[in-house]
C-alpha positions in Angstrom: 18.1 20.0 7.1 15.8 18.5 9.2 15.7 21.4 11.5 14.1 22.8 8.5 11.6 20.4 6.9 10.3 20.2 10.7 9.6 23.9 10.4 8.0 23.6 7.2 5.5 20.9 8.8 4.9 22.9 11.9 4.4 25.9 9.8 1.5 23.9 7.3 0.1 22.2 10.3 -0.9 25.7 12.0 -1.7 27.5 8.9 -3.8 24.9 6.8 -4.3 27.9 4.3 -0.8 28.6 4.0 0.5 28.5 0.5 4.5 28.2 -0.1 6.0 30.3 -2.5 10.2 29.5 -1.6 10.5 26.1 -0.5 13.1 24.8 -3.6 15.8 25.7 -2.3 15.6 23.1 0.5 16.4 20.4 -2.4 20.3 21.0 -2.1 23.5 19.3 -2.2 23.1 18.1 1.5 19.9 16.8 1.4 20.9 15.0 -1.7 23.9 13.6 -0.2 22.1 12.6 3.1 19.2 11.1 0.4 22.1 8.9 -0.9 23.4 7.7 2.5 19.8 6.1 3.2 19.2 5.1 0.1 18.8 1.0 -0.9 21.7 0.0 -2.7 20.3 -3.3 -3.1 17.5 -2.1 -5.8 16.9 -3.0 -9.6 19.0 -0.5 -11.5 17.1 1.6 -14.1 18.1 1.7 -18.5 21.8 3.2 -17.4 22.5 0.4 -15.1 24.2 2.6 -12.7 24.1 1.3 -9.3 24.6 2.8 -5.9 28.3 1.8 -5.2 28.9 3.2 -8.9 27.7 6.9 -7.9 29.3 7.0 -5.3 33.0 6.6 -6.9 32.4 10.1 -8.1 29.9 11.2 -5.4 30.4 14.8 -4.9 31.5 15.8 -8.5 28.6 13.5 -8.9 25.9 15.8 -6.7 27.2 18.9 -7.8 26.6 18.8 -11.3 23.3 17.5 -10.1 22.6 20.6 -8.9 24.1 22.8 -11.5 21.4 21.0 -13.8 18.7 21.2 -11.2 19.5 25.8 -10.9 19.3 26.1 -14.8 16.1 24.0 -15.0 18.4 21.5 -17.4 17.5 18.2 -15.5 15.5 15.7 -17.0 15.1 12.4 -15.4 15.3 9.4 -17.7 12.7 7.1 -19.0 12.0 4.1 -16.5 12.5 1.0 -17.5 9.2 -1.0 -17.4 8.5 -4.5 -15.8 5.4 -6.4 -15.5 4.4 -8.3 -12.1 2.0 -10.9 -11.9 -1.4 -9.9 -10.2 -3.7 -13.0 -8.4 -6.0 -12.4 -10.7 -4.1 -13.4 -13.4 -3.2 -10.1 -15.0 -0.1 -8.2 -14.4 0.6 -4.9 -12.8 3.2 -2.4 -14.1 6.8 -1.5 -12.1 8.9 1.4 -13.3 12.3 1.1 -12.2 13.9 4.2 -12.4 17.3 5.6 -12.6 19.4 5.8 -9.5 19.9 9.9 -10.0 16.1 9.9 -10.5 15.9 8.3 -7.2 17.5 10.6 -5.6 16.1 13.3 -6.9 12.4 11.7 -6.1 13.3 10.8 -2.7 14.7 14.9 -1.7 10.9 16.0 -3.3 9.2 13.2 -1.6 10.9 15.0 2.0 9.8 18.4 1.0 5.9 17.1 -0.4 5.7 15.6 2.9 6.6 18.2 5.0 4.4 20.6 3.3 0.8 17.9 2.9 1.5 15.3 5.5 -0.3 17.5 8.2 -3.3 18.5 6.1 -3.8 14.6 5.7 -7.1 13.5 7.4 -6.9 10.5 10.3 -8.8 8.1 8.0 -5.6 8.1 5.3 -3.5 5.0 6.3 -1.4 4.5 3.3 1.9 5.6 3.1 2.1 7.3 5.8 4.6 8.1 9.1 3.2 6.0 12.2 0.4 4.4 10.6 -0.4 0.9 8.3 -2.6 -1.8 7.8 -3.5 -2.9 11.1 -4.3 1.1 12.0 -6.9 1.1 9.5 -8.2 -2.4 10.4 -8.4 -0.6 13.9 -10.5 2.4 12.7 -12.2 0.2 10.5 -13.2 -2.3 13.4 -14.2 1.1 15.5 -16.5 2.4 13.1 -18.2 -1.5 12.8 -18.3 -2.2 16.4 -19.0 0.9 18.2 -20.9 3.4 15.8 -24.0 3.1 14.2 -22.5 1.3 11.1 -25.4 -0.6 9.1 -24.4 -0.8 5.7 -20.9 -0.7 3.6 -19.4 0.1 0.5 -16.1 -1.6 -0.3 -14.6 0.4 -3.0 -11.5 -0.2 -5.4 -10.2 2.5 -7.8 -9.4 1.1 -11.5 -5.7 0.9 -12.2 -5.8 4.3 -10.0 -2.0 5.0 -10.1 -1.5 4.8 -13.9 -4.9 7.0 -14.3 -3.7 9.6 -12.4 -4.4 13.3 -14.0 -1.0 14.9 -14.8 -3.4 18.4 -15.0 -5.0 18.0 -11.8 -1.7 16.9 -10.1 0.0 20.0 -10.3 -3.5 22.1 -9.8 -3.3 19.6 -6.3 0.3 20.4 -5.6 -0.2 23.9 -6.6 -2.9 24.3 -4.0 -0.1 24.5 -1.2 3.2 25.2 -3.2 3.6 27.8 -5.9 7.7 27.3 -5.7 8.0 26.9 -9.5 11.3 25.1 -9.3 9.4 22.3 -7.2 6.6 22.2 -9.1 8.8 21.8 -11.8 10.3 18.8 -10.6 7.0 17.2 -10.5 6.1 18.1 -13.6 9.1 16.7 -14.8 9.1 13.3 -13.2 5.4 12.0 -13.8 6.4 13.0 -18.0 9.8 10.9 -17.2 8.3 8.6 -20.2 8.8 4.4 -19.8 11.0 2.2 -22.0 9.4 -1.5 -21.7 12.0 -4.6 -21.9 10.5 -5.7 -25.4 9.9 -2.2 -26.6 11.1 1.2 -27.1 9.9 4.9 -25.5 6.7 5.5 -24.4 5.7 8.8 -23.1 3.7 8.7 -19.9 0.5 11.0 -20.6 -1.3 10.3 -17.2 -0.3 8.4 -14.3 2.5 8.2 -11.4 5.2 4.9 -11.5 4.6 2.5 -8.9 8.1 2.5 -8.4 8.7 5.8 -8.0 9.9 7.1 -4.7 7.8 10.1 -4.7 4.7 8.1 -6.1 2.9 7.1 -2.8 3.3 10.9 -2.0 1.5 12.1 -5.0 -1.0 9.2 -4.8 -1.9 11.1 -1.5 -2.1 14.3 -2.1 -4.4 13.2 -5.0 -6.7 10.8 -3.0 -6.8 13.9 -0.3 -8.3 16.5 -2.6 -10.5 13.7 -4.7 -11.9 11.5 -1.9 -10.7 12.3 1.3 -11.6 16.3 1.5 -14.5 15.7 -0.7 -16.5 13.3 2.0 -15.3 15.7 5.0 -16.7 18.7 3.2 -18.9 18.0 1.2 -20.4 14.8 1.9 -20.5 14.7 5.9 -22.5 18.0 5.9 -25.5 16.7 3.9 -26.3 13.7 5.8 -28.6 12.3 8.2 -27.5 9.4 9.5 -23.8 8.4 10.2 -20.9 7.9 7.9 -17.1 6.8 8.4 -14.3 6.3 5.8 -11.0 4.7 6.2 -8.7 4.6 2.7 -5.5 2.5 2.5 -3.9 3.6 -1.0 -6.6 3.1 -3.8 -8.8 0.7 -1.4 -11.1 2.2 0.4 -14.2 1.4 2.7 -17.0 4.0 3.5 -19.8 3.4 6.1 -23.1 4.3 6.7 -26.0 3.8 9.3 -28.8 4.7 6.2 -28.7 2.7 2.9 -30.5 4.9 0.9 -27.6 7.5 2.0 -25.2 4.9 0.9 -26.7 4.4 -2.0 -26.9 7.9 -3.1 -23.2 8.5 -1.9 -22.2 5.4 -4.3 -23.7 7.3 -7.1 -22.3 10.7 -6.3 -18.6 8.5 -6.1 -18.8 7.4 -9.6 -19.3 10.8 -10.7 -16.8 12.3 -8.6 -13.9 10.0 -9.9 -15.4 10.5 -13.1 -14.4 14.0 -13.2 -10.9 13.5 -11.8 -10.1 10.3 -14.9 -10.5 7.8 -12.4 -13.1 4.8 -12.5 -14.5 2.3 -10.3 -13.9 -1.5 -10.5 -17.3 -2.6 -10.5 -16.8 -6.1 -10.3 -14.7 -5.4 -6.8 -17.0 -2.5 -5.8 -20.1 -3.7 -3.6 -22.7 -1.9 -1.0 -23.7 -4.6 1.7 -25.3 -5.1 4.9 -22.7 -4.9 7.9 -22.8 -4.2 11.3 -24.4 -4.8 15.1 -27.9 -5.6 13.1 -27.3 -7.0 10.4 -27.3 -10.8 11.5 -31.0 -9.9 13.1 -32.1 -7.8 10.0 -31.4 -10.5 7.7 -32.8 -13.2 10.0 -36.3 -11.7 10.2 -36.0 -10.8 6.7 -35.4 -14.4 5.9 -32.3 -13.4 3.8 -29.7 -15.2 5.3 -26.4 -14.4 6.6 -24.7 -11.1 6.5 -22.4 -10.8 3.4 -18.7 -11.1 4.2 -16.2 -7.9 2.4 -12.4 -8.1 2.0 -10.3 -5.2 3.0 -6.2 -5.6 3.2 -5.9 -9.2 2.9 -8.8 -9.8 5.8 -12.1 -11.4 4.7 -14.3 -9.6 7.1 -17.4 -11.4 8.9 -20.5 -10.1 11.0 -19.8 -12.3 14.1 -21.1 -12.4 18.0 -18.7 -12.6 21.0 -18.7 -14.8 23.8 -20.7 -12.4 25.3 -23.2 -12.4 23.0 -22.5 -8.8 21.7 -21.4 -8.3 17.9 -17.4 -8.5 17.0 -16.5 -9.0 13.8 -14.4 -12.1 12.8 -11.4 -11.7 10.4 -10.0 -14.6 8.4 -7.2 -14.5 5.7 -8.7 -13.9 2.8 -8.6 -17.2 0.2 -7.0 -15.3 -2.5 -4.2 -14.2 0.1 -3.9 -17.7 1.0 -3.7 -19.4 -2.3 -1.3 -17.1 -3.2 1.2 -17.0 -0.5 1.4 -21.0 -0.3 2.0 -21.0 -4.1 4.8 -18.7 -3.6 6.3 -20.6 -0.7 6.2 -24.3 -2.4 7.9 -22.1 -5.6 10.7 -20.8 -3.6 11.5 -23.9 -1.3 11.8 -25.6 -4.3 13.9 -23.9 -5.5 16.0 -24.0 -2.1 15.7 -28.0 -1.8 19.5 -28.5 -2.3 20.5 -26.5 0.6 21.1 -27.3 4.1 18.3 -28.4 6.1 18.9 -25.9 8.5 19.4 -23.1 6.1 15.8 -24.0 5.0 14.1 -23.8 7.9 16.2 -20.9 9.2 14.4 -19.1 6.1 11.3 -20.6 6.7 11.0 -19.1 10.0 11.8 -16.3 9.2 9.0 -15.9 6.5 6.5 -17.2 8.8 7.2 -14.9 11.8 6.4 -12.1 9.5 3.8 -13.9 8.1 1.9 -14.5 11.6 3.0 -10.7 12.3 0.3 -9.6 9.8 -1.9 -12.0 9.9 -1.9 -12.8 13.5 -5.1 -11.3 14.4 -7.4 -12.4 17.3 -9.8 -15.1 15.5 -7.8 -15.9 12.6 -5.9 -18.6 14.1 -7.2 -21.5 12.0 -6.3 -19.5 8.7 -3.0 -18.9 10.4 -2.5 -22.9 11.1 -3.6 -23.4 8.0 -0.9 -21.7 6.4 1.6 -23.1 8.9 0.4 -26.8 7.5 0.7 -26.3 3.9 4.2 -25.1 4.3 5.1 -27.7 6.8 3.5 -29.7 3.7 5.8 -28.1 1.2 8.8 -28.9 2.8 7.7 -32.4 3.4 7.8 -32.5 -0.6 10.7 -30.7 -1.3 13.1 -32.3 1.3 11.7 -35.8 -0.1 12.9 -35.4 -3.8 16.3 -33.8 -2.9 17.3 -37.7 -4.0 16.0 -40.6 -5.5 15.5 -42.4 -2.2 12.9 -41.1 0.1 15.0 -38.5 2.5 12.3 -38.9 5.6 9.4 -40.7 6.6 6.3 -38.6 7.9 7.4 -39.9 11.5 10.7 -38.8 11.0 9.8 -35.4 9.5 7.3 -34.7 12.7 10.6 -35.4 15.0 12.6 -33.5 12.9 10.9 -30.5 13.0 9.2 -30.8 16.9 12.9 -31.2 18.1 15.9 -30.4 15.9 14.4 -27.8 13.6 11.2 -26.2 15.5 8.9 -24.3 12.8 8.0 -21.3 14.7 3.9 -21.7 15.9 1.6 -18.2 15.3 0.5 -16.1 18.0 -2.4 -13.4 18.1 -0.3 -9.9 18.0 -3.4 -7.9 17.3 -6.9 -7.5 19.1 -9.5 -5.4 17.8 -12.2 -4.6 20.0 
């Protein structure tokens, strides 16, 4: 099967024009029962409850009435149950959990969108995607600051992008490269799954993709591609003077530009272009700034200050000199990131304060090794540390109220952790230069 979605890839990598009229029949009973073998059976069930280990009691009988429903077009996957996650800001956003069939289902379609768009995907896409991430785009990002003619910036955010997501120019999108009606179909189906919410009943789902979804990062690419993406390259690049760079991560995207008043036209010419697609800008995140090798000197002579700092991917990014003496820019946590992260760490070793000692810390470390493996980026040491010291502080607290007498003194805690239970120091894994 994978013989097969390799030659799909090949075959829409060399022929970017190519359009696929017969690719449904990949979705079969093998690559549904290989979809099941690497599935998570460790996942929130969806409004049937039915688990993993539970489908698979039945598994073939299972996967072949699957696909008797899937060849007489009589699937329909079921609502997703709705949760609500707690945002920084206060706010909430929305999870669908779907149905473990469903996921099944979405994850075969994900293989064959993939196959089909992921070579017509442009370099500056990091999001979801094979091979690249965060620290990829920080790296094109930094590229684009440092070494080309990058004086100004817009740091963009879409508005609740995946649940304003055009069902209608969806499939127009997927249609562009796939006219197989029993795929299209299946996506047709799945973003009109509907959403049942834990204190309410149905709702249908008019516009939008799940964040949930396995296929939903997918589709939240192929429509950032044709509405963003292939819209600067063509259309965009070709009229201007000066230079311009992009690099999108999901709905977060920053877009640069040697000439403000290019920027500023190109800010103008975004709202209208998300306009027309039912998406919006979040103004209050959306800003166009001075960044780059001249900024600091600009702003000096102009007696304006210091450069503006932006925050992209958890990074508050600042207009800094090397030791050198030539421009770098400095990256630093971002205080919202921060805040948050330690808040979540004094919640949870709370709630772990009964435990072992060693169990604790054996977590502990483990949190903060893949803590420092994100943020661990040449210059952001001190935010790094910082973080390192209000956990250490944390579990100072915690391991102190386990009883009614006082379980260490700060002396004690300091040997404790420098000799029989070493919290695990950060390290730069990154350099951008």
């Amino acid at each position: 099967m994978e013989t097969k979605l390799e030659r799909i890839t090949q075959l829409s990598k060399e022929n970017p024009e190519m359009v696929f009229t017969s690719i449904g029949h990949l979705i079969n009973t093998d690559m549904l029962r290989d979809c099941h073998r690497e599935m998570d059976g460790k996942k929130a069930v969806g409004i049937d409850g039915v688990t993993k280990d539970d489908y698979e009691e039945n598994l073939e009988e299972n996967l072949t009435d699957l696909m008797d429903r899937m060849k007489r077009k009589a699937y329909h996957p079921k609502p997703a149950r709705r949760v609500e996650i707690p945002k920084d800001n206060g706010k909430t956003r929305p999870l669908s959990i779907y149905c473990y069939e469903d996921k099944l289902v979405q994850e075969a379609l994900r293989r064959v969108l993939e196959a089909v768009f992921e070579p017509q995907f442009y370099d500056e896409m990091m999001g979801f995607r094979p091979n690249r991430g965060c620290h990829e785009a920080l790296r094109l990002l930094n590229y684009q600051l440092v070494r080309e003619k990058t004086s100004w910036l817009i740091d963009a955010d879409i508005k609740g992008f995946f649940d304003n997501i055009d069902h209608d120019w969806m499939m127009k999108f997927v249609g562009a490269r796939i006219k197989d009606p029993r795929v299209l179909r299946l996506v047709r189906v799945m973003l009109k799954a509907g959403v049942v919410k834990d204190m309410g009943g149905f709702e249908p789902t008019e516009q939008g993709s799940g964040q949930g979804s396995v296929c939903s990062p997918i589709l939240a690419n192929i429509y950032m591609h044709y509405v963003l993406l292939w819209w600067f390259h063509e259309r965009v690049l070709p009229t201007l003077k000066g230079y311009a760079g992009i690099v999108n991560y999901a709905d977060d995207f920053v877009v640069c530009f040697q000439y403000k008043w290019e920027a500023e036209r190109f800010y103008e010419r975004l709202k209208r272009r998300m306009a027309n697609f039912g998406l919006s800008l979040a103004e209050d995140k959306c800003r166009l700034i001075e960044f780059g090798r001249f900024a600091i000197s600009n702003r000096r002579d102009r007696g304006e200050g210091k450069p503006e700092t932006f925050d992209f991917l958890g990074f508050t990014h600042i207009c800094s000199k090397s030791k050198n003496g030539g421009f770098r820019v400095r990256r630093k946590t971002s205080r919202k990131k921060l805040a948050k992260k330690g808040k979540e760490m004094h919640h949870k070793i709370g709630m772990m304060r009964a435990e072992k000692t060693a169990n604790i810390i054996k977590w502990v470390n483990q949190v903060l090794v893949g803590y420092y493996r994100y943020y661990g980026v040449y210059g952001n040491y001190p935010s790094v540390m910082q973080f390192r010291w209000n956990v250490l502080k944390s579990l100072y607290y915690w391991l102190n109220r386990r009883s009614q007498t006082k379980s260490y003194t700060y002396e004690g805690f300091s040997h404790m952790i420098d000799k029989g239970h070493p919290i695990a120091r950060p390290k730069a894994y990154y350099v951008y230069i």
